[in-house]
N, C-alpha and C positions, 0 to 999 in steps of 0.2 A: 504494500500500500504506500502510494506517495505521496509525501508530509510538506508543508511546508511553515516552519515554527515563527512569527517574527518575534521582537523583544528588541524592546531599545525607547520607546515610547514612552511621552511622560507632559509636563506642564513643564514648559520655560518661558522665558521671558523675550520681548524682542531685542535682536540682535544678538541671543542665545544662540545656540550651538548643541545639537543633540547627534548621539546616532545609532540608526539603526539597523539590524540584523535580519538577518534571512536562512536559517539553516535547513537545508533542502536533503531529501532521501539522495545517498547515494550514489541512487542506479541511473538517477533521470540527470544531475547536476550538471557532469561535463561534457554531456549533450546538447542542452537546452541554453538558450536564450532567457536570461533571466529579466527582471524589469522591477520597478517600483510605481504603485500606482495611488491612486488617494482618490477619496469621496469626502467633499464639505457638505454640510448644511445644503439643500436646496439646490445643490451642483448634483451634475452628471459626472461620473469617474472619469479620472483622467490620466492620462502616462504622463509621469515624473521623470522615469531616465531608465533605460534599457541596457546591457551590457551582452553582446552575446559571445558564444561558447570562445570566441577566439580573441574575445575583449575590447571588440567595438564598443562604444557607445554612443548614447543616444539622450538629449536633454530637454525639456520642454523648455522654453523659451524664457515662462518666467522664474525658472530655477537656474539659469548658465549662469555659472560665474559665481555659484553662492553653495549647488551641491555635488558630490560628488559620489559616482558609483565603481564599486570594484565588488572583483568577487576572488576567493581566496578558494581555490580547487582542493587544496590539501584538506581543508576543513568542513568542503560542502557547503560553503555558506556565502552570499552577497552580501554587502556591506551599502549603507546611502548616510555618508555625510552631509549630515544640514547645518551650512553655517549663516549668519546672519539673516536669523529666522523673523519673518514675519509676519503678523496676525491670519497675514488673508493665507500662512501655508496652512493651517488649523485645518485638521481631516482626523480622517481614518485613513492609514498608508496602509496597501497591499503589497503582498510579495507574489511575484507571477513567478511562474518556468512556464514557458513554451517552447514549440517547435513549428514555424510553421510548414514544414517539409512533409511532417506527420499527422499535423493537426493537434499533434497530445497538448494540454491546457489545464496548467493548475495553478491553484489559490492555495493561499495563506488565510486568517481567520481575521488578520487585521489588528493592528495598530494604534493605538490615538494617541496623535499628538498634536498638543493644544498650545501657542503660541497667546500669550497674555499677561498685562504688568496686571 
């Protein structure tokens, strides 16, 4: 069965700095295209930053320059540095693996991180 765990979420402050995690099963990891994704209040989800198996990435607009994604293969796990955090990034952050060669598509359970003085 394939997992995907996040952890790293919490209440900071703006221009805070959090980060967080993605530890993914095994079997799917250094295959798949992983990604980070978030749902606000009243939003439709949306891709944050995507990293695939051979370490491209990929950055939504209003995150370049502020976050950063990597993924660490020895560990199974992605990694989304959030620095100079802003109110309007307040979501719920998803951890994806997909593939689109295969179609296979998995979730994480989700995240919240709330950006507020």
């Amino acid at each position: 069965q394939v997992q995907l765990v996040e952890s790293g979420g919490g209440l900071v402050q703006p221009g805070g700095s959090l980060r967080l995690s993605c530890a993914a099963s095994a079997t799917i990891f250094s295959s798949h295209t992983m990604g980070w994704y978030r749902k606000a209040p009243g939003k439709q989800r949306e891709s944050v930053a995507t990293i695939t198996s051979g370490g491209g990435t990929n950055y939504a607009d209003s995150v370049k320059g502020r976050f950063t994604i990597s993924r660490d293969n020895a560990k199974n796990t992605v990694y989304l540095q959030m620095n100079s955090l802003k109110p309007e990034d307040t979501a719920v952050y998803y951890c994806r693996a997909f593939m689109v060669r295969t179609g296979s598509n998995y979730w994480g359970q989700g995240t919240q991180v709330t950006v507020s003085s």
